[in-house]
N, C-alpha and C positions, 0 to 999 in steps of 0.2 A: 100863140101856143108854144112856138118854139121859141118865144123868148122867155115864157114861166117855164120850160122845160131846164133850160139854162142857169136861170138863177136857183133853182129846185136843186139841181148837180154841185150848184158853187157851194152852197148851204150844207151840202153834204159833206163835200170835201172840207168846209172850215170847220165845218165840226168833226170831223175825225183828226184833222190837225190838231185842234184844241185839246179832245181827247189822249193821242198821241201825247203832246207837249206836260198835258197834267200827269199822265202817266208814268211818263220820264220824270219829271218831278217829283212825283211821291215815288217812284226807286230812288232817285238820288239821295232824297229824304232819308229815306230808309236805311240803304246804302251807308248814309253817314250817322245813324244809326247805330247800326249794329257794329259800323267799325267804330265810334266813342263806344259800345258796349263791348265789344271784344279787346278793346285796348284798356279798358277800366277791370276786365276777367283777369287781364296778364297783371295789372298791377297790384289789384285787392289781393294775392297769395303770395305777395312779398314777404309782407311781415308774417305771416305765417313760414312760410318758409326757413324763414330767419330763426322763430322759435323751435321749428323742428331742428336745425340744425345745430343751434347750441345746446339743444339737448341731447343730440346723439354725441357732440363735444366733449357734452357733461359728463354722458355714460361712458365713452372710450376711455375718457378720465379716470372715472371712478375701478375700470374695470383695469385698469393701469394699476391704479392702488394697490388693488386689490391682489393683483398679481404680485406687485414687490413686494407686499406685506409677506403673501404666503411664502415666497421663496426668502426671505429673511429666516421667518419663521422656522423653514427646514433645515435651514444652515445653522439658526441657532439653536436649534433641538439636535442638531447632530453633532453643534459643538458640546452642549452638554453632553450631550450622552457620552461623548467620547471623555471628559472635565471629570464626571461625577457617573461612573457607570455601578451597578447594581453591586458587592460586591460578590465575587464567585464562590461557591463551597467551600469550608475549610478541604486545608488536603487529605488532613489524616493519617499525614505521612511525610517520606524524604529528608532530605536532608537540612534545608531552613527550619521544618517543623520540629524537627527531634532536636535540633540547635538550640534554639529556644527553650525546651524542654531544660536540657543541660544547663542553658541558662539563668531559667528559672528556678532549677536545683541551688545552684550559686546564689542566687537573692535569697530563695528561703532557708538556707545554711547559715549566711551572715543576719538574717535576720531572726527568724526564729527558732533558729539553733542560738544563736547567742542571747536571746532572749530566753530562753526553758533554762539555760545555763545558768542562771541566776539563782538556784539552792546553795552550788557550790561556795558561789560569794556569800548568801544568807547563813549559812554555815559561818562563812569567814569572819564575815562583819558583825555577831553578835560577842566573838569572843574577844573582838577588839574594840569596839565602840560602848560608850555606857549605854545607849538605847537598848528598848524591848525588844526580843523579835516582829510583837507586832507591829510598832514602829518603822522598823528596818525592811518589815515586808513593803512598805509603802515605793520602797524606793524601784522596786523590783513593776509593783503595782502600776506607779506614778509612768514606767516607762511603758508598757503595755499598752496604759489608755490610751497615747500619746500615739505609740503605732497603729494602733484602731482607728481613734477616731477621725485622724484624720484622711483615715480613707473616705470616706462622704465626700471628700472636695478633690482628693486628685484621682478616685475612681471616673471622674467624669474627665479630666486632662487626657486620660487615654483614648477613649472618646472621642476626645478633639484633636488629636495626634498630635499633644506634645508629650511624648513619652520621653524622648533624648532627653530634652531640658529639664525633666522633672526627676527622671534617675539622676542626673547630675550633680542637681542640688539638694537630693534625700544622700546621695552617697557623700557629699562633701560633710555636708551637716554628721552625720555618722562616725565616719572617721574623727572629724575634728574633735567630737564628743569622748569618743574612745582615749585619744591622747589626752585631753585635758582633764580626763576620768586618771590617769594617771600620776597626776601630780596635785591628787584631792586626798586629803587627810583626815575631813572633818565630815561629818550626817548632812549637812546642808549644801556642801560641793561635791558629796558623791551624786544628791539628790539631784542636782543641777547640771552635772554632766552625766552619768549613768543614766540617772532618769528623764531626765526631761529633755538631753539634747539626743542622746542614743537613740531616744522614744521617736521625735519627732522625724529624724533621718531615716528610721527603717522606716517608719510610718510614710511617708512620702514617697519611696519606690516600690514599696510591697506589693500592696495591691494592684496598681496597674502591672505590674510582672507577671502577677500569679493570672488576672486577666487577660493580659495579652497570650499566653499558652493555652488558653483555654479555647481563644478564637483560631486557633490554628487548627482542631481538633470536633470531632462530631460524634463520630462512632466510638472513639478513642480517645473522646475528653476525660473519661475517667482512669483510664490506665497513665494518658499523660499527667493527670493533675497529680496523680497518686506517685508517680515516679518523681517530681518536680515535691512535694511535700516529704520525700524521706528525706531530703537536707533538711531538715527541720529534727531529725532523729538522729544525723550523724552531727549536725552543726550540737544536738542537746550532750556526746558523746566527746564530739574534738575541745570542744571549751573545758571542760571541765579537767579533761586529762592537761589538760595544758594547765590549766590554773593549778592541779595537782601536784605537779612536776614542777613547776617552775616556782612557785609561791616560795617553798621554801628555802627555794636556794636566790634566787634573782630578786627577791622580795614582790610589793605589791606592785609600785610602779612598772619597772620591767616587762612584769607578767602583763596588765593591761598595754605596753605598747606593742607588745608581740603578737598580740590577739589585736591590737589595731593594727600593724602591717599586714597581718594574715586578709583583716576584710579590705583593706585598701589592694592587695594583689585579684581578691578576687572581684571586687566591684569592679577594676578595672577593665579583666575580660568581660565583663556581662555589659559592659557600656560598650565595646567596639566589636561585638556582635549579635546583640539584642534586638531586635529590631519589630516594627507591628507590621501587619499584615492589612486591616481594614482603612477603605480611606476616613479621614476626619467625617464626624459629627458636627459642623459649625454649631447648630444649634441645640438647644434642648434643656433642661432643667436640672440644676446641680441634684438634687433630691429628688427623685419618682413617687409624687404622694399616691398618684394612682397605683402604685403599691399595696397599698396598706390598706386598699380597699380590697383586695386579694385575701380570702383566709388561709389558702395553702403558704404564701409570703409568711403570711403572721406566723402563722405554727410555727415555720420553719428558724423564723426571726427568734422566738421566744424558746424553743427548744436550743437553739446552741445558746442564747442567753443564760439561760439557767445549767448547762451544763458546764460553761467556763466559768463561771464563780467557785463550784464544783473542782474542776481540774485544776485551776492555778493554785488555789489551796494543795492542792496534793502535790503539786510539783516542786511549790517552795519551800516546803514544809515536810517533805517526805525525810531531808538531810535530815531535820532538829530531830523530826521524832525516832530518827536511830541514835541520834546523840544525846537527847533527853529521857528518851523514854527505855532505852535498850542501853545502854553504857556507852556507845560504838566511839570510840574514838574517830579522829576527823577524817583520817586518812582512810578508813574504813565508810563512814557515812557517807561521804562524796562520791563514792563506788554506786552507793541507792540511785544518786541524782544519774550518773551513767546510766544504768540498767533502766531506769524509768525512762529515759530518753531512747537508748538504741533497743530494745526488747521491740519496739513496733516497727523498727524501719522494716522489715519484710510483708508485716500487715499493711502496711501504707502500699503496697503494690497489690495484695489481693483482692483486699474487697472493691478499689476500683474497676479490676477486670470483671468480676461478677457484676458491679455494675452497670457495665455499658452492656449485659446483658439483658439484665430484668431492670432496670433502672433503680437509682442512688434511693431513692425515697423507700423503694424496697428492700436496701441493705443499711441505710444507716437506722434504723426503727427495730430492727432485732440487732444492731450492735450496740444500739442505746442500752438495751435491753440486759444485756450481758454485762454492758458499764456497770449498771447501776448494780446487776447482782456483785463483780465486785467489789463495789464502793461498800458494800455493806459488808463485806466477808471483813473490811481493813479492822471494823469492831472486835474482831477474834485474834488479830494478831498480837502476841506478846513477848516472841522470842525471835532470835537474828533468822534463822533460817524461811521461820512465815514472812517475815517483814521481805527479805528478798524474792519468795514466791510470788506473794501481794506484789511488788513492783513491778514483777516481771510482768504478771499477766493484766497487771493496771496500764503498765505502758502500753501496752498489744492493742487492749481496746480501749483507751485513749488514742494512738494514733491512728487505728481502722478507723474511729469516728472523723478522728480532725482531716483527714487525707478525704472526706468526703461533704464535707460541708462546701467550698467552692464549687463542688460538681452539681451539688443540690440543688446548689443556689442558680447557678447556672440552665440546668434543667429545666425550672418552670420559669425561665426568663424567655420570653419568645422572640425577640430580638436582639441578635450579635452584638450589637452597638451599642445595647443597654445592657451589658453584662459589666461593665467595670463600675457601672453607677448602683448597681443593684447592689452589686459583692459590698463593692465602697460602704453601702446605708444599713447591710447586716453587722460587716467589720466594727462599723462607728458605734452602732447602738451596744454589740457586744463588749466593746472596750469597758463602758461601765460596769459590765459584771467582771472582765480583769479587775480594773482598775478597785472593787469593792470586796472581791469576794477573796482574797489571802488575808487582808486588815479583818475583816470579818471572822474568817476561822480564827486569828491571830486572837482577838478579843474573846471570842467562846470561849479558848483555851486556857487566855488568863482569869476568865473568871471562873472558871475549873479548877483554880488553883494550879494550874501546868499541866493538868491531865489531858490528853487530845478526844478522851471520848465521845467528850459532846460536841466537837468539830468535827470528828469523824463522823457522828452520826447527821451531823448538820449536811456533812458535803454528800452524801450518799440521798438525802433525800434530795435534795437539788438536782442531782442527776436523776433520780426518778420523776421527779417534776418535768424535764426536758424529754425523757420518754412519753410521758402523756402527751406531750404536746408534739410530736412528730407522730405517734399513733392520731392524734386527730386532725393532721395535716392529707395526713393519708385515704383517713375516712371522708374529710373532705375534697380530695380530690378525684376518689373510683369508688368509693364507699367503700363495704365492707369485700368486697371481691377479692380473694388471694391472687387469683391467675391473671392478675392484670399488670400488664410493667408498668412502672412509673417511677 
């Protein structure tokens, strides 16, 4: 008994050893186990790791860009801005503005004061040359165009701010025209240097001058432009007195060098204090066709068109028909071409003040108005003292109207910087009725037999044509409303 008790006890204890032993064994198992599983946990989230981290790499990157980009960005938007800023209000005033003003008086003195000046020659050069008057008017004509048209192309130079360089070589070209007009004898070198080199040098500083004053000024674009267009009325007054005076004593030559040193002193002032105000335009298009999609543009385009066909005839023409039609001897008839010139330089200053009050469109449509009534009165004139009435009050409202077509034109232009382009593309298209409309009366007349009747009455309806056509500018721009400015 006590020895199965015994062996009963061993059997126990080997079997809980056994137990024990396997038990330690699957821990150990285990054990190594979970450490190949916790050491395989640390490794599998490497390459993840990896991926996370080059993409926050990526994005620190990207967000690095991102930053230089925008600080670039600020720097170079505040280099522009500083490079190419907005540009500020006209002043409408002080001392630069009114400068220019004067200055601009001086380009339109030597320019269309010595251009209107051209009866007195027309006078001169039919009693010396075998040509027709109508002929002779061409020469007068031929210069005209030449000033006009080529506003279209250096109206935009302003624009672009080459104004120094462009006055430079319209004033060289001028002058040089002037002198070599001087030592021309014949119909085909006066045409050559009067007309077509004189033409082409006013032509090239004109407009941008008469523009650049206009950007200096807002409130008081029409009193400036008005004060800047009576050289235009004094310059019609100084030539001719001069050509007066001088012709018969210093002869032809002489007389045109005097009248070229006179525009060579003053083109020189207007070059070393003229100056623009707006920065350049790099870009933009010589001609604004979108224009002409404009009806109030059109009107306005075809009303001075048809009124200058009208006017030059009366200007160039006014001498003959005191010397043909009245007896007047020359020293007498050259007096006409005076008074047609200087009678408006004090209008050239009024109706632009009342413009910049109700606006230009509101005062050049009943000065149109007034034109045309005396364009039709010139039908009744037959004796010397109507014929000087008629001029006086022709020149009045011929220059109230012309001292307001820049301002017009200027007015329904809604940006500064297209105002030399616009003026330029009216200038240009008008030159052709220069350029047409003196040969034209000149033809009526001769086939009148030398009568001007039917010249006269041609040129009066012409200007009533450019009235209608400024009344329907109007209409289309406020309708029919009086109390509207525009």
């Amino acid at each position: 008994m006590a020895n199965q008790e015994q062996n009963l006890i061993e059997e126990k204890r080997r079997s809980a050893l056994n137990e024990t032993h396997e038990s330690g064994s699957n821990s150990s198992s285990y054990g190594d186990i979970d450490a190949i599983q916790h050491h395989r946990t640390q490794e599998e989230p490497q390459p993840i790791q990896r991926t996370e981290t080059r993409e926050k790499c990526a994005k620190v990157s990207e967000d690095i860009r991102r930053t230089t980009s925008n600080v670039l960005a600020q720097v170079a938007s505040r280099i522009t801005t500083r490079t190419w800023q907005e540009p500020p209000p006209p002043p409408d005033g002080g001392m630069k503005a009114w400068t220019q003003v004067a200055m601009g008086w001086l380009v339109i003195f030597t320019t269309w004061g010595w251009v209107n000046s051209f009866g007195s020659f027309q006078t001169y050069y039919t009693s010396v040359l075998p040509q027709s008057p109508s002929t002779i008017s061409w020469i007068g004509s031929v210069q005209i165009w030449f000033c006009l048209i080529i506003s279209v192309f250096v109206g935009r130079l302003l624009d672009a701010g080459l104004f120094l360089p462009t006055f430079l070589v319209g004033a060289v070209i001028q002058v040089l025209g002037m002198f070599l007009m001087s030592i021309s004898t014949q119909y085909w070198s006066l045409m050559l240097t009067q007309g077509v080199l004189t033409g082409i040098g006013s032509g090239i500083f004109f407009t941008p001058s008469l523009a650049l004053v206009a950007t200096y000024f807002s409130k008081r674009r029409g009193l400036a432009v008005g004060l800047t267009t009576t050289g235009n009325s004094a310059g019609g007054m100084i030539y001719p007195v001069v050509v007066r005076q001088l012709l018969p004593t210093l002869g032809f030559a002489w007389t045109a060098r005097v009248l070229a040193f006179i525009n060579l002193a003053c083109l020189s002032v207007v070059f070393a204090f003229m100056r623009p105000r707006l920065p350049p335009r790099k870009s933009g298009p010589i001609i604004d066709f979108a224009a002409f999609r404009d009806l109030v543009y059109d009107g306005v385009t075809a009303g001075i068109f048809t009124t200058s066909m009208a006017n030059y005839f009366t200007f160039y023409y006014i001498a003959s028909f005191g010397r043909e039609a009245l007896g007047l001897p020359y020293s007498s008839a050259s007096i006409m071409v005076i008074l047609i010139n200087g009678a408006g330089i004090i209008f050239r200053v009024i109706p632009p003040i009342i413009a910049d009050r109700i606006g230009p469109i509101n005062v050049i449509t009943p000065v149109a108005l007034a034109w045309a009534i005396v364009a039709f009165c010139w039908l009744a004139v037959d004796d010397v003292p109507g014929a000087y009435v008629f001029t006086c009050f022709y020149g009045i409202f011929a220059g109230s109207f012309q001292c307001l077509t820049a301002t017009t034109i200027a007015s329904i232009t809604k940006r500064l910087d297209m105002i030399g382009t616009r003026i330029g593309m009216v200038f240009s298209i008008t030159s052709f009725a220069a350029l047409t409309g003196p040969p034209i009366g000149g033809a009526i007349q001769a086939a009148n037999g030398g009568k001007f009747t039917g010249a006269q009455a041609w040129a009066a309806v012409m200007t009533t044509i450019g009235l209608i056509c400024f009344i329907a500018a109007r209409v289309d721009l406020v309708g029919w409303k009086i109390m509207v400015r525009c």
